[in-house]
N, C-alpha and C positions, 0 to 999 in steps of 0.2 A: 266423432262429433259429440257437444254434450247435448243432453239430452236431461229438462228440468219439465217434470211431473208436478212439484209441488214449489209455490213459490218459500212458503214458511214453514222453518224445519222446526222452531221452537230452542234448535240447540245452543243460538248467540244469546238468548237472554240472559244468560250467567254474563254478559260482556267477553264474553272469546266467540273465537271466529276459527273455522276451519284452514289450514293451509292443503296444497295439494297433497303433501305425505302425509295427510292423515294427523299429523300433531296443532293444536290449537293455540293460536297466542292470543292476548288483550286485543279487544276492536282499535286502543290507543298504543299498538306499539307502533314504532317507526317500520317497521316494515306495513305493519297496513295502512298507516300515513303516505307514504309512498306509494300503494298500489290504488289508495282513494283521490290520490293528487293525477296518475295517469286515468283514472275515473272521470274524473273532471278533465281535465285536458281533450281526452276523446269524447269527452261530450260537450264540448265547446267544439272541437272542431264539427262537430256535427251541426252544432248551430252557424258558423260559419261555411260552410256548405252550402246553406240556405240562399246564402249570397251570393253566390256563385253561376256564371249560365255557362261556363266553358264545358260541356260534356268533356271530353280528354283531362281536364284538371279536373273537374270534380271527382274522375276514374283515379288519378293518382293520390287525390287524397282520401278516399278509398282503401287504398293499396295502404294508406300511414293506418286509416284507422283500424284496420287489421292487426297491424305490426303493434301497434297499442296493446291489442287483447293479449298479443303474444309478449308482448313485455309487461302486462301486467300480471301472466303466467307463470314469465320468469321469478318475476319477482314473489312470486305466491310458493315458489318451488325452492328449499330450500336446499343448498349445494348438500350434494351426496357424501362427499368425502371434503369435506371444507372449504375447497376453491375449484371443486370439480366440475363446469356449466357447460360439460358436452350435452350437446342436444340427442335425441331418440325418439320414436316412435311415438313414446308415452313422457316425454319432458321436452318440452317448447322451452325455449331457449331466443333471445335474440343472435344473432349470427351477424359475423361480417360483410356477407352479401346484400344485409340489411342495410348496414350501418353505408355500405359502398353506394347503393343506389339513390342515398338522401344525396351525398354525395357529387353523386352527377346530375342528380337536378338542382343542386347549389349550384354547381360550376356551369350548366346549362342556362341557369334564369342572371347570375350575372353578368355573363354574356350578354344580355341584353340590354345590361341597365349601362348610365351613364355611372361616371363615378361620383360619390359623395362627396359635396362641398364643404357638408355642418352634417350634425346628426339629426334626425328627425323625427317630427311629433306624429306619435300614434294617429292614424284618420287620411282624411281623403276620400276616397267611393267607400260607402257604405261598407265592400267586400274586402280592403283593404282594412278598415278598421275593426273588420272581426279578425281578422287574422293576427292582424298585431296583439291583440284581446290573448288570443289562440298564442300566440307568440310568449304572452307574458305568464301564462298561465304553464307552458311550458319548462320558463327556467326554474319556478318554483318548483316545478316536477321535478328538476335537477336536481335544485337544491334539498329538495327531499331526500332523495335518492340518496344522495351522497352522505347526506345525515344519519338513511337507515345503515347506511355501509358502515357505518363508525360499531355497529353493534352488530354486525355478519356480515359474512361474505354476500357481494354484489357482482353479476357478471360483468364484466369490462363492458363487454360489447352493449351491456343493455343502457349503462354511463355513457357510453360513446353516441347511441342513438337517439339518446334524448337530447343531448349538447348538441348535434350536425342537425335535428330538428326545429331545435330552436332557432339555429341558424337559417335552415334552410325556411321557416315562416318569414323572418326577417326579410328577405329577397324576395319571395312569394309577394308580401306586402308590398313592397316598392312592384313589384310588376304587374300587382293590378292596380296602381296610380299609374295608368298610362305610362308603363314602363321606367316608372322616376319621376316621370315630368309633370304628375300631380305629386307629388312628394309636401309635405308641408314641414320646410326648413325649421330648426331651431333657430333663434336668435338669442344667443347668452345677455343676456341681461337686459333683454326689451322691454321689459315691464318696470325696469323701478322707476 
């Protein structure tokens, strides 16, 4: 477990920031653009929690914001040998079993929904429209990710679990719109 004694270490005021091996980059590289975008992300989902009364869902998205700290782990840990993102003891890693279990609660909550006629607008219950929030703030996480990848190695698996995430807020949202049937349809060009 970690274990923090002191919140300020004094040692970012040069503008760098520690990584887990011990080597320091810019507070603005893209790799800690990327770990302050799943920052934000697991702390929207947490505000979106708020809205939440289903005990069993608020346990599973739980179970994500965990998987957050561990992908933002990953991300803080740079590959040992260039592409090397086995997991250990002492290096958290996203993992497949991760990526699989968003997975089956995609393919679980579509199941329930009706299928889509049009694409649709952010809102609906209150809980539904943090999530979609949650949702958006997500792909940017992506598209971070992907960004920082352009200048080091990124674990597959941790790209994989943000992409089934976003996905899987997508359907989440529709199913707390009473399952779809609060859904609020787009209309292509209702307004001009």
């Amino acid at each position: 477990m970690v274990k923090l004694n002191k919140i300020y270490t004094k040692t970012g005021d040069d503008g760098t920031t520690g990584l887990v091996d011990g080597s320091r980059i810019a507070k603005n590289d893209p790799r800690m653009a990327a770990i302050g975008d799943v920052d934000e992300l697991n702390s929207a989902l947490g505000v979106a929690i708020c809205e939440i009364g289903d005990d069993a869902l608020v346990q599973q998205l739980r179970i994500i914001q965990n998987d957050l700290f561990d992908l933002g782990a990953d991300l803080a840990t740079p590959a040992a040998d260039g592409d090397d993102f086995t997991p250990s003891d002492m290096i958290l890693r996203i993992v497949p079993s991760q990526v699989e279990r968003l997975e089956k609660a995609i393919d679980a909550a579509t199941a329930e929904l009706d299928p889509l006629t049009s694409f649709i607008l952010p809102g609906g219950s209150k809980a539904a429209a943090a999530i979609h929030l949650v949702r958006a703030v997500a792909r940017r996480t992506e598209r971070t990710c992907v960004a920082a990848g352009r200048d080091m190695s990124i674990n597959p698996q941790a790209l994989a679990y943000v992409n089934r995430l976003s996905d899987y807020l997508f359907v989440l949202g529709r199913a707390l719109n009473n399952g779809g049937a609060d859904d609020i349809l787009w209309v292509p060009g209702a307004s001009r």
